[in-house]
Each structure stands twice: as C-alpha cells, then as structure tokens.
Short mmCIF file of the C-alpha atoms (twelve columns), coordinates in Angstrom:
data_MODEL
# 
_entry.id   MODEL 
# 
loop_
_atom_site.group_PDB 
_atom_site.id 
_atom_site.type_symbol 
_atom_site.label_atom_id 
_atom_site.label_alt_id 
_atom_site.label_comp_id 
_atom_site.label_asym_id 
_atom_site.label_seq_id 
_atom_site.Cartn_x 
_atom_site.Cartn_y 
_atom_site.Cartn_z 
_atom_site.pdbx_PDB_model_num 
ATOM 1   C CA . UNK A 1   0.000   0.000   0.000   1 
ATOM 2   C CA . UNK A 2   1.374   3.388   -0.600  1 
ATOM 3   C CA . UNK A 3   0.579   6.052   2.026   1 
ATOM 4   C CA . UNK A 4   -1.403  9.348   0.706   1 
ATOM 5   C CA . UNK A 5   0.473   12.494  2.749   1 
ATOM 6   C CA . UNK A 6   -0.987  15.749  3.191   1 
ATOM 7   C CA . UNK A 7   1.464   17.807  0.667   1 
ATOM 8   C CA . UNK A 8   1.932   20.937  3.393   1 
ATOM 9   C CA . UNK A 9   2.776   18.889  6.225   1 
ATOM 10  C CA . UNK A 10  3.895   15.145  5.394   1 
ATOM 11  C CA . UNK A 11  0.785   14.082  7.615   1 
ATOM 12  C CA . UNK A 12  -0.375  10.612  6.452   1 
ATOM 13  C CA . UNK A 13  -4.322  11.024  5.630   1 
ATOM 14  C CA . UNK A 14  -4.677  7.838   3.828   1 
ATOM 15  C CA . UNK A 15  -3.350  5.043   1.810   1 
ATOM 16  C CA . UNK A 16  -3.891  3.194   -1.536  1 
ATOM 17  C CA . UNK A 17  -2.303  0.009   -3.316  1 
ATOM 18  C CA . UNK A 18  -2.697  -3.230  -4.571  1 
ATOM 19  C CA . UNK A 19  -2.938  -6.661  -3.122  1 
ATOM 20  C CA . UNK A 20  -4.556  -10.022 -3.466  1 
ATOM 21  C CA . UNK A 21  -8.153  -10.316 -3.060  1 
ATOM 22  C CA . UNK A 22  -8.686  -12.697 -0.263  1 
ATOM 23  C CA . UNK A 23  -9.444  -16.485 -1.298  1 
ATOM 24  C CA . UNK A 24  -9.656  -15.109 -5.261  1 
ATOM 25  C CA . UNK A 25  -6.849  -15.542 -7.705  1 
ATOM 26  C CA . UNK A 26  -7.795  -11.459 -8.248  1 
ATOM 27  C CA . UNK A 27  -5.774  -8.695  -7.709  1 
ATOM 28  C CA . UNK A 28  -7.523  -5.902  -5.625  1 
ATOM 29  C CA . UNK A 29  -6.962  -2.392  -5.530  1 
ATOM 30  C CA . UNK A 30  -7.707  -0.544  -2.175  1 
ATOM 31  C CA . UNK A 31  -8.076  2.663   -0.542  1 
ATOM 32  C CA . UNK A 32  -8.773  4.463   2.788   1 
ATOM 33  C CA . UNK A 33  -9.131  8.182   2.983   1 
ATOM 34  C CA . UNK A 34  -9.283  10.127  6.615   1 
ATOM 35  C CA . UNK A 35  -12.416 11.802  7.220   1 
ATOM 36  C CA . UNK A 36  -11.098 14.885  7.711   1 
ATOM 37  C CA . UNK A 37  -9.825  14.384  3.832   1 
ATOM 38  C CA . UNK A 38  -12.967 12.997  1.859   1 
ATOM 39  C CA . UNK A 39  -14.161 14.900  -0.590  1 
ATOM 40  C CA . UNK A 40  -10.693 16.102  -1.979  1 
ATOM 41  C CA . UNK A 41  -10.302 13.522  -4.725  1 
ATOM 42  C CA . UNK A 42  -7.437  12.201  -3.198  1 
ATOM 43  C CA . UNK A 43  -9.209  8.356   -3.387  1 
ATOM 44  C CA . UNK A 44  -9.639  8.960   -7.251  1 
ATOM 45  C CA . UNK A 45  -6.295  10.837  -7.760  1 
ATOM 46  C CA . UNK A 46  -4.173  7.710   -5.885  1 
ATOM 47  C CA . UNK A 47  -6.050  4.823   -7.247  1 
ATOM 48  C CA . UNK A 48  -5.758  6.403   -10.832 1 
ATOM 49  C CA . UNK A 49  -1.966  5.990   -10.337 1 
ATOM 50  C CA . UNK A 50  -2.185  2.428   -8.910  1 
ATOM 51  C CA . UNK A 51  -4.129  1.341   -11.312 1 
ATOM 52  C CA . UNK A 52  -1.584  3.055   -13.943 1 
ATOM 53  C CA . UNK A 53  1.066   1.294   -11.906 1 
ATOM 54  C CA . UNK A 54  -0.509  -2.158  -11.678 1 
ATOM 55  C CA . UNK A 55  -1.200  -2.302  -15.449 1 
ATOM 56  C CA . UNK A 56  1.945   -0.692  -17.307 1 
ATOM 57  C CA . UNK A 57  4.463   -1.620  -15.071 1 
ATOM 58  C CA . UNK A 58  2.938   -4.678  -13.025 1 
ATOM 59  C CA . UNK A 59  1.248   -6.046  -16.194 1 
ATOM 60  C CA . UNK A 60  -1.746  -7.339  -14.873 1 
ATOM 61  C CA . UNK A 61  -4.694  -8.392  -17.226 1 
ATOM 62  C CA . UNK A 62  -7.346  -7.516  -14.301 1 
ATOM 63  C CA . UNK A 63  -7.916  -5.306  -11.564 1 
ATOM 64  C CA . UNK A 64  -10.790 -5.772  -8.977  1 
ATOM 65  C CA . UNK A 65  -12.204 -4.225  -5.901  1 
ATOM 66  C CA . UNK A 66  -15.020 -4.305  -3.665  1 
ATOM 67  C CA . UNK A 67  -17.519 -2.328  -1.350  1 
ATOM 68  C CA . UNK A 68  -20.311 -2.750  0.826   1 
ATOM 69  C CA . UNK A 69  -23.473 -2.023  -2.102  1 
ATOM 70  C CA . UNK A 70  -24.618 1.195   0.304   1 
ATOM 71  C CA . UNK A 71  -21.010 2.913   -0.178  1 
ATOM 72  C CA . UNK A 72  -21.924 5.206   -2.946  1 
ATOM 73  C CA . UNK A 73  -17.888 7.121   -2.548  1 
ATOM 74  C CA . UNK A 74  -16.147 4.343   -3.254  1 
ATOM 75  C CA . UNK A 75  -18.578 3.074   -5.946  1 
ATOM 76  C CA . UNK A 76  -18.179 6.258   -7.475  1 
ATOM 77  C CA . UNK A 77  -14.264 5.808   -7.070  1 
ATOM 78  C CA . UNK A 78  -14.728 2.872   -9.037  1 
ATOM 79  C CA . UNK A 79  -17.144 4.396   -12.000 1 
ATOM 80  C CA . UNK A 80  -14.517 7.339   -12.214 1 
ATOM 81  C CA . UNK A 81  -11.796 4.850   -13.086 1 
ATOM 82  C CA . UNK A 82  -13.719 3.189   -15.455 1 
ATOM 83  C CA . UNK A 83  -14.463 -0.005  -13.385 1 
ATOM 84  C CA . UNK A 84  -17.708 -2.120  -14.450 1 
ATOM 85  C CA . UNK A 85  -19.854 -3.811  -12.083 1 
ATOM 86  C CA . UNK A 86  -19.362 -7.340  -12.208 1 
ATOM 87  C CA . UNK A 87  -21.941 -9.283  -9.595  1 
ATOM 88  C CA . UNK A 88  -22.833 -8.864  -6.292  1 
ATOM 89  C CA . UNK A 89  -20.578 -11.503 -4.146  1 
ATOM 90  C CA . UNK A 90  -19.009 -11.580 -0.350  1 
ATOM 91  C CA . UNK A 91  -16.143 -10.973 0.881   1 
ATOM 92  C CA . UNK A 92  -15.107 -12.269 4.382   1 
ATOM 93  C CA . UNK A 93  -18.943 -13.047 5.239   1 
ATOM 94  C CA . UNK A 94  -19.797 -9.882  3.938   1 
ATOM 95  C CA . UNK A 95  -22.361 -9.097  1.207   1 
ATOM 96  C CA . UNK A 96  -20.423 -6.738  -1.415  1 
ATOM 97  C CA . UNK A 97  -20.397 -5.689  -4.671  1 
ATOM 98  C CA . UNK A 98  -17.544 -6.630  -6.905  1 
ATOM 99  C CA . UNK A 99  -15.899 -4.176  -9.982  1 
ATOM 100 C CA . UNK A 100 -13.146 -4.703  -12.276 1 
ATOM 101 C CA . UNK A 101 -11.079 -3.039  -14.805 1 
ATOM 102 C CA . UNK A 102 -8.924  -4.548  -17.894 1 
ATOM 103 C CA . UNK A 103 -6.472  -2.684  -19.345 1 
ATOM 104 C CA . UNK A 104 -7.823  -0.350  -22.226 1 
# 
C-alpha cells in the first residue's frame, strides 16, 4: 500500500495500493481516505496511479475491488476509473459488490 500524505505537512491522511483479493486468484486495488480528507479527490487521484502502476508496469490483465453495495464514494471511485460492475458476491462473510477493470 502506498501512504497518501498531506502535501503541506507530510501528515499521512490515507493510503492506496494493490494486493490479493482474499481467497480469489484477483488482484484488488484498495483505498482508505481520513475523514477529515474525503471529498478532496485524493481516493480517485491515488487509485488512478495504482491502477496506472498495476497495469503498465505490473502487467496485470485484471484489476478488482469491492464495497459494501450502500457505499456510494467508493462506488463512485470505481465508476470514475472506469471499473464495471461485475456481480454482487461476499467478501469475508460480507455481502459486497464486486468491480473490475482490464487494461484499455
């Protein structure tokens, strides 16, 4: 995961990065943003360069991620990157919605 910092002050406000998606042979992007930061863009901003980073230089085929179905940010996240529902699923018990991306 790569830590988002606050430009001004090197305060760490979030992070963003890649890793296996739990029990899947998917690769899953992920983010966290601090409270006190949503609404910036910073979510969209970091994942845009993971995803960047996961296709060009990683070279995957696929990228996935998930959210509870209620979580309208991140599923906007998602939209804004281009990723296409795929099927509602769950995730560690949990009832989620799934999205992925493919190279373009």
């Amino acid at each position: 995961m790569w830590r988002l910092l606050e430009p001004d002050t090197d305060q760490m406000v979030g992070f963003c990065g890649l890793q296996p998606l739990a029990s899947t042979p998917d690769i899953e992007i992920g983010w966290w943003v601090a409270r006190s930061h949503w609404g910036r863009g910073l979510a969209t901003e970091a994942a845009r360069a993971v995803v960047c980073d996961g296709f060009e230089r990683v070279g995957l085929d696929r990228i996935v991620t998930v959210a509870l179905p209620a979580h309208g940010a991140s599923r906007r996240v998602m939209e804004k990157l281009g990723m296409r529902y795929e099927r509602d699923t769950q995730h560690k018990g949990i009832n989620v919605v799934l999205y992925a991306l493919h190279p373009s």
